[in-house]
C-alpha positions as CSV (number, residue, x, y, z in Angstrom):
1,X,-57.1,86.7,118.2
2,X,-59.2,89.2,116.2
3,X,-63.1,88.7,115.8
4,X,-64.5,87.0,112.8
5,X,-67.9,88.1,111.6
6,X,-70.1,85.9,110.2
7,X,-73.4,86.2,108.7
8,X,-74.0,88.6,112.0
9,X,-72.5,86.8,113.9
10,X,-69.3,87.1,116.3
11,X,-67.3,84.0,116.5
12,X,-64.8,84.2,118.6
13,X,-62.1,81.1,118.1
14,X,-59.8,80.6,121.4
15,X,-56.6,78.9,120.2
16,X,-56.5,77.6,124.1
17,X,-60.1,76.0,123.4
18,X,-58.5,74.5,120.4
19,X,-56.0,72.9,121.5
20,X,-57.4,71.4,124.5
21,X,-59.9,69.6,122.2
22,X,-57.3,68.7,119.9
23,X,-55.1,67.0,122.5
24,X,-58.2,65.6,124.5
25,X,-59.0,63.6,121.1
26,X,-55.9,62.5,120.9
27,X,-55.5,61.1,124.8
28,X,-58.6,59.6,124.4
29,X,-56.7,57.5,121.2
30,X,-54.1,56.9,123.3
31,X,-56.0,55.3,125.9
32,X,-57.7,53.2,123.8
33,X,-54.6,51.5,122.1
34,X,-53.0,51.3,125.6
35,X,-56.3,49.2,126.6
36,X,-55.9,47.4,123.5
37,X,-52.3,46.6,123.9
38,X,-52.6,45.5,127.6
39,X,-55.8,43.2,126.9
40,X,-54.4,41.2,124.0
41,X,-50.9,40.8,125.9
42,X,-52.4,39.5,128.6
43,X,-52.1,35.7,128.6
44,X,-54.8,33.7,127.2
45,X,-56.7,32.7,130.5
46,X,-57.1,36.7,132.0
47,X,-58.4,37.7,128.9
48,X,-61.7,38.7,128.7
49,X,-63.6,35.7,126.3
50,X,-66.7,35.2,124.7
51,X,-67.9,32.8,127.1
52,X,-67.1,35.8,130.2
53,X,-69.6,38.3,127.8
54,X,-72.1,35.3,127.7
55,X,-71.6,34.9,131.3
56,X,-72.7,38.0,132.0
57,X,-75.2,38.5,129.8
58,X,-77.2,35.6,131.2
59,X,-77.1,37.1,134.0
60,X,-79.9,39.4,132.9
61,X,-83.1,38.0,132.9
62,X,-86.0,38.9,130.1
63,X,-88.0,40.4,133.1
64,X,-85.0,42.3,133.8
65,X,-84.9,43.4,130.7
66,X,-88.6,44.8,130.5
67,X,-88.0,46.9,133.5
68,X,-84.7,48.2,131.8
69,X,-87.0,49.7,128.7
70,X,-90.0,50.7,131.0
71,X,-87.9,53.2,132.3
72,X,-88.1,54.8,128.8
73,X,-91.3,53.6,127.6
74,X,-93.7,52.4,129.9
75,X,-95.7,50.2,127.8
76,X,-92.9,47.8,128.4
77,X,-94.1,47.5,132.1
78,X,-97.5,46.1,130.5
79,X,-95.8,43.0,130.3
80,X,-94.3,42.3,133.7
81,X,-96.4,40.8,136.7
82,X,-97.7,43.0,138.6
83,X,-96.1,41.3,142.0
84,X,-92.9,41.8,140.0
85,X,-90.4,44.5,141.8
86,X,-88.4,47.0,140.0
87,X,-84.8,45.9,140.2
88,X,-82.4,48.4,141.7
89,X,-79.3,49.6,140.0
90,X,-77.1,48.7,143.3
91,X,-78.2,44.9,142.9
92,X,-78.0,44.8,139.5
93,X,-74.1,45.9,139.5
94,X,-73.8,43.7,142.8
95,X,-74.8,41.0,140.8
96,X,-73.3,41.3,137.5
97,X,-70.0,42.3,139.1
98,X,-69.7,39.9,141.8
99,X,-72.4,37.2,140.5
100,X,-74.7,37.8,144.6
101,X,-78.4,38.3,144.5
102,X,-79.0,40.3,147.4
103,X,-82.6,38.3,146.5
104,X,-81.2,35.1,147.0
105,X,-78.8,34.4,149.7
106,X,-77.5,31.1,148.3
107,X,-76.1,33.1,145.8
108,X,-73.3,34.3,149.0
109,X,-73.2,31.0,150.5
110,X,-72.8,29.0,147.7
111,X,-69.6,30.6,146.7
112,X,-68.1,30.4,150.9
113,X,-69.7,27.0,152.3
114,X,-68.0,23.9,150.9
115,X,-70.9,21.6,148.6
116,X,-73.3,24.0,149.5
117,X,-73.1,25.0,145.4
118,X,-75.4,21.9,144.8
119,X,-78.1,23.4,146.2
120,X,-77.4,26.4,144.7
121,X,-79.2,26.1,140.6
122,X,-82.5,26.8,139.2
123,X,-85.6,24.9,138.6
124,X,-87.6,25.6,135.3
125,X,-90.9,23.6,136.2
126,X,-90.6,21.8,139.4
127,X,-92.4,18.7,139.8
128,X,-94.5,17.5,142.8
129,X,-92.3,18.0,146.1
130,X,-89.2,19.0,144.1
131,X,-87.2,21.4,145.6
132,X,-83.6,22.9,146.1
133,X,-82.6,20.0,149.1
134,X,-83.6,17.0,146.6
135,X,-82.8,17.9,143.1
136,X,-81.4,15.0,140.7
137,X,-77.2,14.7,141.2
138,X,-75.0,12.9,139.6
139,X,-71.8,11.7,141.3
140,X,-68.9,9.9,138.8
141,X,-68.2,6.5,140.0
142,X,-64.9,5.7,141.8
143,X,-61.8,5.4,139.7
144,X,-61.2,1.4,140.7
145,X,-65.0,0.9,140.1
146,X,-64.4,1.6,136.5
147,X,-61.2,0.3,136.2
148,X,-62.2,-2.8,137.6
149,X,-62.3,-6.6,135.8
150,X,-64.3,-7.9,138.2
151,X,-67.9,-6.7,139.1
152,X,-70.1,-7.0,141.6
153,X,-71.9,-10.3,142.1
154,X,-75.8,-9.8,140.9
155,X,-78.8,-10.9,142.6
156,X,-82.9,-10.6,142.8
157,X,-82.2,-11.2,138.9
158,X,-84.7,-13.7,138.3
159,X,-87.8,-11.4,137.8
160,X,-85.6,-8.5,135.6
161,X,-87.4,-9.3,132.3
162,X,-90.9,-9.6,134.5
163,X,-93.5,-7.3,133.1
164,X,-94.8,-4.2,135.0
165,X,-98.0,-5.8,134.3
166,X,-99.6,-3.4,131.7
167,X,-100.3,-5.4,128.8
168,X,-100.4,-3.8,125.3
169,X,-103.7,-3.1,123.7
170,X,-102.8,-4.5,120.2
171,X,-101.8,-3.3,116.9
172,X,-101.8,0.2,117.0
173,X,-104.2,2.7,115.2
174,X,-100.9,4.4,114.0
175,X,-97.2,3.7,113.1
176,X,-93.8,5.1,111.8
177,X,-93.4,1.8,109.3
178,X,-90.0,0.8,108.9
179,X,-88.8,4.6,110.0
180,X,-87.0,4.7,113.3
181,X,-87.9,8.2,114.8
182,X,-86.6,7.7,118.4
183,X,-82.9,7.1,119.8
184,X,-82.7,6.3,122.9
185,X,-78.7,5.9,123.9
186,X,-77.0,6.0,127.3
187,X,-73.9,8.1,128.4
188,X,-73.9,6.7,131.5
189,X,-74.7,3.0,130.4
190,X,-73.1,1.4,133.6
191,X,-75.7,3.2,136.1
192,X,-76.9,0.4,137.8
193,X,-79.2,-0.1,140.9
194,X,-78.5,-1.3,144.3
195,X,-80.7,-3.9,144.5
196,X,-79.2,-6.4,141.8
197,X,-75.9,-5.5,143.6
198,X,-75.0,-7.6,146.1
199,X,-73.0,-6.4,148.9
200,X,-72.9,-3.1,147.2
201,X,-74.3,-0.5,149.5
202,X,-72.8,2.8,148.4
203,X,-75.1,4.6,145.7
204,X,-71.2,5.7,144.0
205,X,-70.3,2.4,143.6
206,X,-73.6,1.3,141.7
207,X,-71.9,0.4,138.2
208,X,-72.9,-2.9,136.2
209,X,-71.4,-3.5,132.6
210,X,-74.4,-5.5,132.2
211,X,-77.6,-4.5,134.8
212,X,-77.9,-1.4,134.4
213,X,-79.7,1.5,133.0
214,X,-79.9,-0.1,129.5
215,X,-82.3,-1.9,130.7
216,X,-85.0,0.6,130.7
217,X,-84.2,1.3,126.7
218,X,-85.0,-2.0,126.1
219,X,-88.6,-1.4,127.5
220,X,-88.9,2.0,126.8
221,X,-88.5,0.7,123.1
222,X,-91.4,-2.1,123.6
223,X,-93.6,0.4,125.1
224,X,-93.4,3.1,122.4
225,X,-93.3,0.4,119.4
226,X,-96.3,-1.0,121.2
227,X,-97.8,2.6,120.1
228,X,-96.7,2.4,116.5
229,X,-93.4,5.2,116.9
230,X,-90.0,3.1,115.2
231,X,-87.6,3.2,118.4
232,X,-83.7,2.3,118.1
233,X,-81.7,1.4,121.7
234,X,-78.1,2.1,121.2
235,X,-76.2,0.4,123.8
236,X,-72.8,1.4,122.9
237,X,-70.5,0.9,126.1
238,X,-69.0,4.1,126.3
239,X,-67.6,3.8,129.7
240,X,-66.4,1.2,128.8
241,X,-64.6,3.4,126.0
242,X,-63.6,5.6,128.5
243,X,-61.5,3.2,130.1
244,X,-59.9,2.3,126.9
245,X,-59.1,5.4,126.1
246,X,-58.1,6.4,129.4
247,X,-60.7,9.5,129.7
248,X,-61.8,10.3,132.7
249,X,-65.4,10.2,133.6
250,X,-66.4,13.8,132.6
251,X,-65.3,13.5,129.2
252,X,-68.7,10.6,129.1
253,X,-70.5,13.3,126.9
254,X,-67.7,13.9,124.4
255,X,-67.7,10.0,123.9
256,X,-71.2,9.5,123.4
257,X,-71.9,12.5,121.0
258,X,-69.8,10.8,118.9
259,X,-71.9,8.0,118.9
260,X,-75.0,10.0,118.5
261,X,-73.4,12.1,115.4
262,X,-73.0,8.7,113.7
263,X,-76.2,7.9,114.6
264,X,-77.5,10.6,112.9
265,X,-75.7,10.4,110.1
266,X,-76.7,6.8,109.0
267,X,-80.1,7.5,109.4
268,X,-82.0,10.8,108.9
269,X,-85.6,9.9,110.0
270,X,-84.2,10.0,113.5
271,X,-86.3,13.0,115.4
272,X,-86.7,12.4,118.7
273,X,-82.8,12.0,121.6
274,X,-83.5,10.2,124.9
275,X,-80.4,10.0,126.7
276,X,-81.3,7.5,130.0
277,X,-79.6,7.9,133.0
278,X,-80.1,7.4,136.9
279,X,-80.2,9.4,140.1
280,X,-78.1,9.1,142.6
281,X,-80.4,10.0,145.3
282,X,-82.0,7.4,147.9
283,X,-85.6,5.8,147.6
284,X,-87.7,8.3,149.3
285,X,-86.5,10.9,146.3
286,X,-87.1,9.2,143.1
287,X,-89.9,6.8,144.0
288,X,-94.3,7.5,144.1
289,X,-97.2,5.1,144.2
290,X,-99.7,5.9,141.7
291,X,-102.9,3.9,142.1
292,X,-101.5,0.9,144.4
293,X,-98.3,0.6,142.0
294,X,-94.8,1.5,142.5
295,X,-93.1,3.7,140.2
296,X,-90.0,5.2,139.6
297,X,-89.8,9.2,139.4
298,X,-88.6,10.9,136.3
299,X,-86.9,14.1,135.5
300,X,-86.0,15.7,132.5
301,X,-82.4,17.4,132.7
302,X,-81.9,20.5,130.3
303,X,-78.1,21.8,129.6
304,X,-78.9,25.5,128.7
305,X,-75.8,26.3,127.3
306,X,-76.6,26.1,123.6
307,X,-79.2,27.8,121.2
308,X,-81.6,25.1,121.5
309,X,-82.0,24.8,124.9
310,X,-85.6,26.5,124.6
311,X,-86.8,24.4,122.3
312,X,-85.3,21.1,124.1
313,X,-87.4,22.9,127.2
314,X,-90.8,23.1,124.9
315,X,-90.9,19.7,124.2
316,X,-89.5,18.8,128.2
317,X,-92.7,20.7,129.7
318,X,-95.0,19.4,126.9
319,X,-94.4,15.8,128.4
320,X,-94.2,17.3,131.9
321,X,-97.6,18.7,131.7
322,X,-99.0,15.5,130.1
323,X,-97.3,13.5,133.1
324,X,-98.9,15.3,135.3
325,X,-102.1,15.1,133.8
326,X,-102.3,11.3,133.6
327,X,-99.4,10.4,136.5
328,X,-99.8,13.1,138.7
329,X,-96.2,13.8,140.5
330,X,-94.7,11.1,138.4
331,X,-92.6,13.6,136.9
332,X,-90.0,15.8,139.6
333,X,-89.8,18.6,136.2
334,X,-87.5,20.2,134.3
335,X,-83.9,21.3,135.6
336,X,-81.5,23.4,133.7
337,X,-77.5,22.5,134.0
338,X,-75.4,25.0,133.3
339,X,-72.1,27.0,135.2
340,X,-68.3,25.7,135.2
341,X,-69.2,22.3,137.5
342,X,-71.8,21.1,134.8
343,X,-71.7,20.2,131.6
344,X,-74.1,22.6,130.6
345,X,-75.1,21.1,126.8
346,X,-75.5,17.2,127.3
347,X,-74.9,17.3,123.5
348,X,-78.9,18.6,123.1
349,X,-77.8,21.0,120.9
350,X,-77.4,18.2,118.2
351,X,-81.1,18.3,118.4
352,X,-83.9,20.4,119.4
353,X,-85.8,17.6,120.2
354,X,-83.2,15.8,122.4
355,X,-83.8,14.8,126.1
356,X,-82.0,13.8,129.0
357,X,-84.1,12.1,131.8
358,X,-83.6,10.8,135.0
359,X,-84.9,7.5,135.8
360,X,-85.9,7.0,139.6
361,X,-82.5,6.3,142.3
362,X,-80.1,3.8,142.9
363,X,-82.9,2.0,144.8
364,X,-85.4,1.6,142.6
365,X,-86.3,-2.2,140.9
366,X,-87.1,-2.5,137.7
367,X,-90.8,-3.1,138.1
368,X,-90.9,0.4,139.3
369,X,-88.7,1.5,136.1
370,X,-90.5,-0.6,133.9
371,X,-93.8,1.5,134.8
372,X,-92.1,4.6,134.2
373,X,-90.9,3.8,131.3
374,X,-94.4,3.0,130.0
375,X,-95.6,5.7,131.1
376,X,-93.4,7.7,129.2
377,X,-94.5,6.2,126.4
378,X,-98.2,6.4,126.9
379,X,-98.0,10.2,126.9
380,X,-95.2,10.5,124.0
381,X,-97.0,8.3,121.7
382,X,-99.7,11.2,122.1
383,X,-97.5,13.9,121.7
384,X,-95.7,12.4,118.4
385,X,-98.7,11.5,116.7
386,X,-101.0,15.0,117.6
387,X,-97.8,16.4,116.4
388,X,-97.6,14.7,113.2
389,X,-101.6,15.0,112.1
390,X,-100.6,18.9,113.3
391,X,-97.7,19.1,110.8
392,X,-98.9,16.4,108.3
393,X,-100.6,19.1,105.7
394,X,-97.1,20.3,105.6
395,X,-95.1,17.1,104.6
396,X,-98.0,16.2,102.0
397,X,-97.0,19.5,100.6
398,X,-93.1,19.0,100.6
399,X,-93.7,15.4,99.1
400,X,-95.0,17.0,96.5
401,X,-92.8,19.1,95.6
């Protein structure tokens, strides 16, 4: 083709060059509705979901992230620990691809060795000898134990409403009135302990319809109304609704959010979700002596698949730290749950103030739980109420309006 001149200028146009750009644009459309068409006929479980991108993308950590912009700017870097290593693009792939951190070898075995995935999750704040070998598990009952009409016989019941022999130290300086801010509820109200079960050795089989973790709501109540905070103990039997409905035991947390929703819908001044439940681990686990006294350990359980898991976490490690503080190694920390073999939400995102904890082992008394749950309540009544002369300006000012 002929030169053009323009302004000075000799542009040559190449009707080869043209063409090749023409039909590159138009392979490139090509492949993009043949990727289209091949995803969306794909059938619904090879598809790639919403949950897959999440999956992935929690997978990068916010430090991970910070080394990721230091690259570019290196102010970013200001922020990172300085023992902190730069992550390396091979691992990164390695473990966004295949889900192994060449840092963390359970990652591999986790995924080969059969039930070695329980010891493979994460720890947010661990507590006083918690580690990876003794974290909280839960393991669902048998089928016939829930199915069953008759129960184990009971014994050692004579001392169950005994106190833990903390006496209350009158009225309180402070109180909710008639407003109920805590629920405390149970989705796994048959947890019972093995030694009101007679004959009953196996920490699976420790079910109750009527010993059992409810128990410790009724004294978790008396200790926080002790301190002036409205409590309300729902004791709904939902394994028992389970059976009726014939659900099987995961399906527990659909059936009590239910309960919660309705909870929360018939009164509004509710705040503050307990959801009590029991390990299934052994004595030497869940139980520590604190000044001569026996008491049951407790640890708070976070699902962290939900937007408010970090503020469920906040309030966690506020009454972790306070535990500490007052009943040192009382409290074994803060777990997250998440992943396809956990539930992952424990219905805490109905709330960001909503709580699941772990009340001591299958072979702890309820002297022991009794003083846990008081204890509980001795550091959340100081939470609550710092809280509330903290955001009481504000309310004055809404009741105003």
């Amino acid at each position: 083709m002929k030169p053009l001149k323009t302004n000075g200028y000799i542009v040559f146009i190449q009707g080869t060059t043209l063409i090749k750009i023409i039909g590159g644009f138009l392979l490139f459309l090509l492949m993009i509705f043949s990727i289209s068409g091949v995803i969306t006929s794909l059938k619904p479980e090879y598809r790639i979901s919403s949950s897959s991108v999440n999956t992935a993308a929690n997978k990068i950590t916010g430090e991970m992230l910070y080394h990721f912009l230091g690259w570019e700017n290196h102010h970013f870097t200001k922020g990172i620990d300085d023992s902190s290593n730069s992550p390396t693009l091979t691992n990164i792939f390695l473990k966004l691809s295949t889900n192994i951190n060449l840092d963390d070898p359970r990652s591999l075995l986790g995924n080969e060795l059969p039930y070695f995935s329980l010891y493979d999750k994460k720890i947010i704040v661990a507590g006083e000898g918690t580690n990876y070998t003794n974290m909280p598990f839960e393991s669902a009952p048998p089928l016939e134990i829930l199915m069953a009409e008759q129960e184990a016989t009971l014994q050692n019941i004579e001392d169950l409403d005994k106190s833990s022999g903390e006496e209350s130290s009158g009225k309180p300086l402070n109180t909710t009135g008639d407003r109920k801010v805590v629920y405390v509820y149970f989705t796994h109200n048959r947890e019972s302990f093995l030694p009101y079960l007679k004959g009953v050795t196996n920490p699976n089989d420790a079910q109750h319809s009527k010993v059992n973790v409810t128990k410790i709501g009724d004294k978790l109540k008396e200790a926080l109304e002790s301190k002036g905070i409205g409590t309300t103990v729902d004791k709904t039997d939902v394994q028992g609704n389970l059976v009726k409905k014939g659900w099987k035991y995961p399906r527990s947390y659909k059936e009590s959010r239910s309960v919660v929703q309705a909870a929360t819908a018939g009164d509004r001044n509710l705040t503050y979700f307990i959801d009590i439940h029991r390990d299934a681990r052994r004595k030497e686990h869940t139980t520590l002596e604190i000044n001569g006294k026996s008491y049951a350990k407790l640890a708070f359980v976070i699902g962290t698949e939900h937007p408010n898991y970090e503020k469920n976490v906040r309030l966690a490690n506020e009454l972790h730290k306070r535990l500490e503080k007052k009943y040192k190694g009382l409290s074994r920390g803060i777990l997250p749950q998440q992943g396809p073999d956990n539930n992952g939400i424990y219905n805490q995102d109905l709330s960001e103030n909503a709580m699941l904890i772990e009340f001591g082992g299958v072979d702890n008394t309820f002297e022991e739980l009794n003083r846990s749950a008081e204890a509980l309540a001795d550091v959340f009544s100081e939470f609550y109420w710092q809280a509330e002369e903290v955001n009481k300006p504000v309310n004055e000012q809404n009741d105003k309006k």
